[in-house]
N, C-alpha and C positions, 0 to 999 in steps of 0.2 A: 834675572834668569832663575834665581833659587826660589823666588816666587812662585814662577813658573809652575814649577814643579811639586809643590804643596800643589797649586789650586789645580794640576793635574790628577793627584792622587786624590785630594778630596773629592774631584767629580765623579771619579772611576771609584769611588766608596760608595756615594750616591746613587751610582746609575745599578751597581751591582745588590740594592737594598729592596726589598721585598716590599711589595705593596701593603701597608696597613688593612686588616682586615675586621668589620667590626663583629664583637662576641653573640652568640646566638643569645636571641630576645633584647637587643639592643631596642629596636625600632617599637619593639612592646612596649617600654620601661619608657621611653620618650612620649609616645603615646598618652599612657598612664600617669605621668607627671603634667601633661597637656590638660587633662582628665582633671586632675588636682587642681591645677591654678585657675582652671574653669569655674570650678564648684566654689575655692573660696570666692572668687571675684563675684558670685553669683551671689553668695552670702552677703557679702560686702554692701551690696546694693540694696539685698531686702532689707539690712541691716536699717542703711540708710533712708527710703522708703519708710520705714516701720516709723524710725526718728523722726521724721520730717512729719507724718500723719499725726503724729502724737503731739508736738510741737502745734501743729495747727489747731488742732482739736480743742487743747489746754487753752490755746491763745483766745481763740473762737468760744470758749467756754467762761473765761477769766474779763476777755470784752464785751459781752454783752450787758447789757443795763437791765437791773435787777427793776424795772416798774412795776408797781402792782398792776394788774389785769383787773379790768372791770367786764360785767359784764353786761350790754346793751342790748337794747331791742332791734333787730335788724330794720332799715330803711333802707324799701327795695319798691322803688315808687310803682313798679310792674304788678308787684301784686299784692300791694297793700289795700286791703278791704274789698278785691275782688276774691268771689269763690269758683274757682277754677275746678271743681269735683266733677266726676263725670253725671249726676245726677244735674245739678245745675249747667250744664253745658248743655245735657240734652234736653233739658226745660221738662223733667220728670221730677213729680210728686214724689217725696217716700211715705 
């Protein structure tokens, strides 16, 4: 019964308590902090991007095989020792 009666007063405390109200520029300031963890997360990423290109680049750079280059005559059976010029095509003298 003594129970009772606490959990009666505690409710009529309750009920008679004013509703929370939140302070002018709340919803901006939440906003804004949105704003923020957007741009670092943003960061984060080029961050990462920026690493990962570099990383390849290096990798792509450090495996490739250092042969020397030579340099050959092309064999291009189409038009080796014909002359394709427009004076020859059109069977004109120069």
């Amino acid at each position: 019964m003594h129970d009772d009666k606490r959990l009666d007063m505690a409710l009529s405390g309750v009920g008679d308590a004013q509703t929370p109200t939140m302070p002018d520029g709340f919803m901006d300031g939440v906003w804004m902090r949105v704003g923020q963890m957007e741009e670092a997360s943003a960061a984060r990423r080029r961050l990462a991007l920026m690493g990962g290109m570099t990383v390849i680049g290096l990798g792509a750079g450090f495996g490739t095989i250092h042969a020397p280059a030579y340099a050959e005559m092309a064999d291009v059976r189409l038009v080796d020792g014909a002359d394709f010029s427009p004076a020859a095509l059109l069977n004109v003298e120069p």
